[in-house]
C-alpha positions as CSV (number, residue, x, y, z in Angstrom):
1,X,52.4,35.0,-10.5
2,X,53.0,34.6,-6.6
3,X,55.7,31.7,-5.7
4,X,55.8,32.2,-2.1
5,X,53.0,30.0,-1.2
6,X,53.9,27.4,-4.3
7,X,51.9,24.3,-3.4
8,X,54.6,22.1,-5.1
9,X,57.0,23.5,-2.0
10,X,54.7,22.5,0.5
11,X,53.5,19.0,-1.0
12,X,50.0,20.4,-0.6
13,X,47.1,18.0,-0.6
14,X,44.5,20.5,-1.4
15,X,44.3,19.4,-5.2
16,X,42.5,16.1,-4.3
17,X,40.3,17.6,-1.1
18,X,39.3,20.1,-4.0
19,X,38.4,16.8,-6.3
20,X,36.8,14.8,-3.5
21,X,34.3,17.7,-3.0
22,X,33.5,18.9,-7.2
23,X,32.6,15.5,-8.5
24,X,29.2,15.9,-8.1
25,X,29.5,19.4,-10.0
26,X,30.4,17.7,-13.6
27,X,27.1,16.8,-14.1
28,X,25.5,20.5,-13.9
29,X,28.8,21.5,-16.1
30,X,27.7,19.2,-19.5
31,X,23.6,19.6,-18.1
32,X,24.4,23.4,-18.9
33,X,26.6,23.0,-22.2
34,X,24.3,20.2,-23.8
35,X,20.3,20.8,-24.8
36,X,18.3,18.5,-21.8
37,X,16.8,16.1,-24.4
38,X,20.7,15.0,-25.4
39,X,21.2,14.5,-21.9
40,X,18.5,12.1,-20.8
41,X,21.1,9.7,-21.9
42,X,24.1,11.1,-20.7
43,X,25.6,7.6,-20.1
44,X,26.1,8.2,-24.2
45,X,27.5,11.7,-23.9
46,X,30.2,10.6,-21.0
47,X,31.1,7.8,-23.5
48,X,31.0,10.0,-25.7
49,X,33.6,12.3,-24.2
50,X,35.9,9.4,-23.4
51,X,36.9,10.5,-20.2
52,X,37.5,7.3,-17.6
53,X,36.9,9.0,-14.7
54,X,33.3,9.8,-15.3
55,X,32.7,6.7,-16.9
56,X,33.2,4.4,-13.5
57,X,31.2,4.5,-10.7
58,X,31.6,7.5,-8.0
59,X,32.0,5.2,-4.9
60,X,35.0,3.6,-6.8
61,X,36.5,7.4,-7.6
62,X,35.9,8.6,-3.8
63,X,37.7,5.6,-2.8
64,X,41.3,6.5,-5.0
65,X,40.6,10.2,-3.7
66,X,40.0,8.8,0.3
67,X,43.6,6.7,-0.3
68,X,45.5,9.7,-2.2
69,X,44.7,12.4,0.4
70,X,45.2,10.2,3.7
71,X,49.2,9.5,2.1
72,X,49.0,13.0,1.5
73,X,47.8,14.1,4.9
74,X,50.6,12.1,6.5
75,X,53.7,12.8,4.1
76,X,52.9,16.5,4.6
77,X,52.5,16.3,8.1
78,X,55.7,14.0,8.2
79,X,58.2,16.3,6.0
80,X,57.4,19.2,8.0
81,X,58.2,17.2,11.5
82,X,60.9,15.6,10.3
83,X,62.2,19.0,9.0
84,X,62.7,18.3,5.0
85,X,60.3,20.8,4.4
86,X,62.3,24.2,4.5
87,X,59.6,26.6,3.1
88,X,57.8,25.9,6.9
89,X,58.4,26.9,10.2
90,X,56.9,26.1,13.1
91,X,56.1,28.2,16.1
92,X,55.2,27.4,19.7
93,X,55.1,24.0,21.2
94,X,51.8,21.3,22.1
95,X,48.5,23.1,22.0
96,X,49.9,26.4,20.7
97,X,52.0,24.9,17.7
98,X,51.9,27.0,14.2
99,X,53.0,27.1,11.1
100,X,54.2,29.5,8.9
101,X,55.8,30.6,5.6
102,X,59.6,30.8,5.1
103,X,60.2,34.0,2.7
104,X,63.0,35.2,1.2
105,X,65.3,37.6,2.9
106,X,67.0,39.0,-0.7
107,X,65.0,39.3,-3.9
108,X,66.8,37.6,-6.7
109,X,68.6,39.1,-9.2
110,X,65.9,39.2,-12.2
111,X,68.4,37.6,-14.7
112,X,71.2,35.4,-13.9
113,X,74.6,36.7,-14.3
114,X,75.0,33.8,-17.3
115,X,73.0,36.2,-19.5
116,X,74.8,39.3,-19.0
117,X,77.8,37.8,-20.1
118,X,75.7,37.0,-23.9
119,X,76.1,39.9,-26.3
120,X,72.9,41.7,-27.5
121,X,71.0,41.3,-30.7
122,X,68.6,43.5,-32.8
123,X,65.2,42.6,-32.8
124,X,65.4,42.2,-36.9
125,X,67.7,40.0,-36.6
126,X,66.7,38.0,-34.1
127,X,63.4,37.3,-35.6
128,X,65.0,36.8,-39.1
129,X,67.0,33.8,-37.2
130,X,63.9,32.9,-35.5
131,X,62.4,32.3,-39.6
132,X,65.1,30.6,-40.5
133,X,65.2,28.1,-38.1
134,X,61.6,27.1,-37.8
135,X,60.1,28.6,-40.9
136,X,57.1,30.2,-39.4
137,X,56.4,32.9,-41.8
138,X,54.9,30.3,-44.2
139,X,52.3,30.1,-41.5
140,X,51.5,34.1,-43.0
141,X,49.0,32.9,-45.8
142,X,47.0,35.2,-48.0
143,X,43.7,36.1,-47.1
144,X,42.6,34.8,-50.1
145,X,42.8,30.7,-50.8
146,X,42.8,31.2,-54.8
147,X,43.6,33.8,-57.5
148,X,46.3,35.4,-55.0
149,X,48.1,38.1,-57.1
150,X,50.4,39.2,-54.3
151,X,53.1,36.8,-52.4
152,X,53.8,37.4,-49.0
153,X,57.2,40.0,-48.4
154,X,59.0,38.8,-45.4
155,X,60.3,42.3,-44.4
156,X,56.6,43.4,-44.4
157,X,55.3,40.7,-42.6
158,X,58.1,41.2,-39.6
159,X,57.9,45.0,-39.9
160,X,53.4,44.2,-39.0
161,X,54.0,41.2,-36.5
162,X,56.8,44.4,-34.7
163,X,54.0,46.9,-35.1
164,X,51.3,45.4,-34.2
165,X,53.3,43.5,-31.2
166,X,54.6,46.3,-29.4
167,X,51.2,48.5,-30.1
168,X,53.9,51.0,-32.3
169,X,51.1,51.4,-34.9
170,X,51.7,50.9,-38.9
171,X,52.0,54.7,-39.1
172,X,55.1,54.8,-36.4
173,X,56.7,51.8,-38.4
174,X,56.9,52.8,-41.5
175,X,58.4,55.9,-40.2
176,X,61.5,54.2,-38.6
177,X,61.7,51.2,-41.1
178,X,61.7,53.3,-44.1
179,X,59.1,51.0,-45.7
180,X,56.4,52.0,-47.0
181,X,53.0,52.7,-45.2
182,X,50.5,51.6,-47.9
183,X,52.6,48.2,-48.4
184,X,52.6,47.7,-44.5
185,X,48.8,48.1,-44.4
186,X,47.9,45.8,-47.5
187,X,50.2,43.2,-45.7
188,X,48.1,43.2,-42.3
189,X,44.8,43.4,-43.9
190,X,45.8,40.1,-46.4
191,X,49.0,38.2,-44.1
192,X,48.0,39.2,-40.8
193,X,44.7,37.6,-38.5
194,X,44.4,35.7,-35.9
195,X,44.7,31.8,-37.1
196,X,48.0,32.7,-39.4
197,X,49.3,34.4,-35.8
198,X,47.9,31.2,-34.2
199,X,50.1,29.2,-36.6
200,X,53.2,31.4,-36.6
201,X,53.1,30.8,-32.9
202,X,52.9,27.3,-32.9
203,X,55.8,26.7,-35.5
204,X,58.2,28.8,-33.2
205,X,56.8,26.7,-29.7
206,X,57.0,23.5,-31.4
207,X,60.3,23.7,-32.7
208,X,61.2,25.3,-29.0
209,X,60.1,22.2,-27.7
210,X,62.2,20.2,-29.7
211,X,65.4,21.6,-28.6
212,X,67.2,19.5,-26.0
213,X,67.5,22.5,-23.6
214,X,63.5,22.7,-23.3
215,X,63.0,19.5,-21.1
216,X,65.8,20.7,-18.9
217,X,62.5,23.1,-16.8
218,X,61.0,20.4,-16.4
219,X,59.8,20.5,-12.8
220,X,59.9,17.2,-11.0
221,X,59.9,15.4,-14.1
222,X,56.4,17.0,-15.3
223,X,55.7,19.4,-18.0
224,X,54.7,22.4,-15.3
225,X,52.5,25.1,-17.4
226,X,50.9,27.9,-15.7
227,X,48.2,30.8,-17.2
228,X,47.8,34.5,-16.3
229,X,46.8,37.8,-17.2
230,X,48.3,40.5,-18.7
231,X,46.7,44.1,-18.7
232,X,46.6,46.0,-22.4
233,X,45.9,49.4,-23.1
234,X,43.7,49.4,-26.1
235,X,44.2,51.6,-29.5
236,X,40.9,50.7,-30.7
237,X,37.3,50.6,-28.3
238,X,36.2,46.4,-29.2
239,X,33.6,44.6,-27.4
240,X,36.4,43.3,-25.1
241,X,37.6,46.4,-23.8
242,X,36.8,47.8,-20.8
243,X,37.8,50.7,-18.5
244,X,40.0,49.8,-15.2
245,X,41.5,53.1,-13.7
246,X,44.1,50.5,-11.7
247,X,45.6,49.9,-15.2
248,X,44.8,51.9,-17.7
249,X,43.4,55.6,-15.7
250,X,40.9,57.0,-17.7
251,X,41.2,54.7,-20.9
252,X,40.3,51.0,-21.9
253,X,42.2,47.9,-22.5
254,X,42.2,44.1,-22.5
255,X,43.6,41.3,-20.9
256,X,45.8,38.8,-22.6
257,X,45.5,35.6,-20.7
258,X,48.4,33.4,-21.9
259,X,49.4,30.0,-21.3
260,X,53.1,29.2,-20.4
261,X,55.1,26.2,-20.3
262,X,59.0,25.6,-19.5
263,X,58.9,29.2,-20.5
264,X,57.4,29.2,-23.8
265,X,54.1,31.1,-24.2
266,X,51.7,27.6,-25.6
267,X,47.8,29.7,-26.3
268,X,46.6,32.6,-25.9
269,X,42.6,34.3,-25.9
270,X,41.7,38.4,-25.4
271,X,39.3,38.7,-22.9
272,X,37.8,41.4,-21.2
273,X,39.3,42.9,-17.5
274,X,35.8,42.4,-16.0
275,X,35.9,39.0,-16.4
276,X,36.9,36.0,-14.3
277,X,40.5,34.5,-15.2
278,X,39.2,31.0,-13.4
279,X,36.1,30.6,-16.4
280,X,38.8,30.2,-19.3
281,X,41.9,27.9,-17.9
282,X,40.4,24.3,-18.9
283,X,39.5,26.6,-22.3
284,X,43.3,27.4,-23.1
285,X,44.5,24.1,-21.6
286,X,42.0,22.3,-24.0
287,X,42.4,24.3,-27.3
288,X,46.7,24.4,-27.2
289,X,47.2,23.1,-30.7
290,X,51.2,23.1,-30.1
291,X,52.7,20.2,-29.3
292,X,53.9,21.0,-25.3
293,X,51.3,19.2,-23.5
294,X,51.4,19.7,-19.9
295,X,50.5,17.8,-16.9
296,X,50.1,19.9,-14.4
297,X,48.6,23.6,-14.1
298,X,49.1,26.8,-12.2
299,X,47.3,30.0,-11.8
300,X,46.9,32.5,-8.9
301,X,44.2,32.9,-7.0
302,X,42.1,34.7,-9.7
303,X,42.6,31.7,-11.8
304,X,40.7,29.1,-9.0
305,X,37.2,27.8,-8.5
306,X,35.9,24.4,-7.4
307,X,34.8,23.4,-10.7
308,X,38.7,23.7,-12.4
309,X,39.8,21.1,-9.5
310,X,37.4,18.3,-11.6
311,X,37.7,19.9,-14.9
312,X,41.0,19.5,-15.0
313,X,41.7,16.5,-13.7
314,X,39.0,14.4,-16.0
315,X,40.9,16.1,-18.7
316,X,44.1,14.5,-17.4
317,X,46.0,17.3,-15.6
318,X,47.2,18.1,-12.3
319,X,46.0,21.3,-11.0
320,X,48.2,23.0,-8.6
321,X,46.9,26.9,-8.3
322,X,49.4,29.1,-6.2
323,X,47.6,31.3,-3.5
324,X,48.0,34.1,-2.2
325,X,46.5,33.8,1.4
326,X,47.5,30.1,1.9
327,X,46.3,29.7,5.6
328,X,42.7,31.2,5.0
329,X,42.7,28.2,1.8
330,X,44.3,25.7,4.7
331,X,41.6,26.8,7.3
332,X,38.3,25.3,4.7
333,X,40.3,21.9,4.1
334,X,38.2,19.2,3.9
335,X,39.0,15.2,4.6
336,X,37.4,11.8,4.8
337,X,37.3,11.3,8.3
338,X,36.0,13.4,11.1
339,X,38.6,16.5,12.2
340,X,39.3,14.8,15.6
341,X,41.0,11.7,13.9
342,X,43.3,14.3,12.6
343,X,44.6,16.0,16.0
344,X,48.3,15.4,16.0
345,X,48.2,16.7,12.5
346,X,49.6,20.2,12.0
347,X,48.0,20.8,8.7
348,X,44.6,19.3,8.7
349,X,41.6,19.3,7.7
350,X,38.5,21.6,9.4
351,X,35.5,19.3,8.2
352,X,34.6,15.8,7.1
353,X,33.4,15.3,3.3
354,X,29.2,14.6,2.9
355,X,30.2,11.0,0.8
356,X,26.8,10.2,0.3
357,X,25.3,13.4,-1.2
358,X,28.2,13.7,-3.4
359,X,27.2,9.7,-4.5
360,X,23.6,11.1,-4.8
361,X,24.5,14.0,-7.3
């Protein structure tokens, strides 16, 4: 996920302009998701959802947007002046002034020379340590809820989370393990499936959380999560898969999109490469059943669309995507009061908000 242009960096205000300008788009979002009889009294169904903000008035929320971004206009415009803001630079003087991004000169080193000094570990091991400490394969449950004739075997289940992790295939396991192919197969079809996975996960991210070290990446204070997708070759044709020759040359695969927070991978949901990463981030926001709760979300730009900006915050996070062409995003900035009033500002915005259509919708 880009970092270059990380909003947080550049105390961007483009979070609220983005809210200022959606609210009137909640309204098609539940007329859409709810039949139109149900929603002849939608005064019940936003009760209903319990949200706050779309339980007071509009001319009440456009006035905490209208104080938020002007404090934001002017501590943005002040840090870069004043200097505090290092990830800017300014170039040319009076008329001609403009701004920039500061980027590295050297790439980081991808791990820090702490963890090369750690001595390495099998994965077998680690992921027996892993069960000991947090007990996650009792999250493995038969298939079956009664007359279960077979318990779970802990080597099996490891030797299919391995396999079917790494895409090595049953077949390739049992090779290399020396365990036995039919037992590995009766184990996926009766231990292994997406809600005991789903569990398993959550056992290992809970007690992840739990460990003192966790809130240490906290970033300003905030649980920072952030969602992206990862490109997978597929074994077998599904309904998801899909043919991309950028990733996967003449085959098909699948995109994992994966929620991360403080490092720890939170939810997870297959979809399908054609598909839109910004249509599923309040959906793996809202169905986390861990215990990490964020307050404040990235994606890149595939992950963005004016809806999220409202979405996410009447769900009660911040949403802070990470661009890739920041100044073309800069340049469609909007603000409460006409450009001109806005002159001596270096970022600002290029158009007043409509208040009273976004009243009348």
């Amino acid at each position: 996920m880009p970092t270059v242009t990380n909003f947080l960096s550049i105390d961007c205000c483009a979070m609220s302009l983005k809210q200022a300008t959606c609210t009137s788009a909640t309204a098609t979002i539940f007329a859409a998701l709810i039949s139109a009889e149900r929603w002849k009294d939608k005064d019940a169904v936003l009760r209903e959802i319990g949200a706050p903000v779309l339980l007071k008035p509009v001319e009440e929320t456009l006035t905490t947007f209208h104080t938020e971004l002007e404090e934001k206009f002017e501590r943005v415009n002040r840090r870069i002046e004043n200097g505090d803001n290092k990830h800017i630079k300014i170039i040319g003087t009076d008329d001609k002034r403009r701004w920039s991004l500061v980027y590295p000169t050297e790439e980081e080193p991808i791990n820090s020379p702490f963890y090369g000094q750690l001595p390495g570990i099998g994965v077998v091991d680690l992921l027996r340590f892993v069960a000991e400490k947090t007990n996650f394969l009792s999250a493995f449950t038969h298939v079956l809820d009664r007359y279960v004739k077979q318990e779970a075997d802990p080597r099996h289940v490891l030797a299919c989370v391995v396999a079917r992790g790494t895409n090595m295939g049953l077949w390739k396991m049992a090779e290399v393990s020396g365990l036995g192919y039919s037992a590995l197969v009766t184990t996926a079809r009766n231990f292994l499936r997406a809600e005991t996975l789903h569990a398993g996960n959550d056992e290992i991210a809970n007690a992840t959380a739990a460990l003192a070290m966790f809130d240490q990446y906290d970033i300003d204070g905030l649980k920072h999560s952030s969602s992206d997708g990862q490109r997978i070759e597929t074994q077998i044709h599904t309904i998801n898969a899909r043919y991309g020759s950028k990733y996967f040359g003449l085959k098909k695969g699948v995109s994992a999109y994966t929620l991360v927070a403080n490092h720890v991978p939170c939810n997870a949901r297959i979809i399908g490469t054609h598909e839109h990463e910004s249509h599923f981030v309040f959906d793996i926001l809202h169905n986390n059943t861990t215990e990490i709760r964020p307050e404040r979300h990235s994606t890149d730009t595939h992950g963005t669309n004016h809806v999220n900006f409202f979405l996410l915050f009447f769900a009660g996070y911040q949403f802070a995507p990470r661009y890739r062409d920041l100044h073309k995003r800069m340049a469609s900035l909007v603000g409460f009061q006409h450009p001109n009033h806005y002159a001596h500002c270096l970022i600002k915005p290029s158009r007043k908000t409509f208040d009273a259509l976004i009243v009348k919708e």
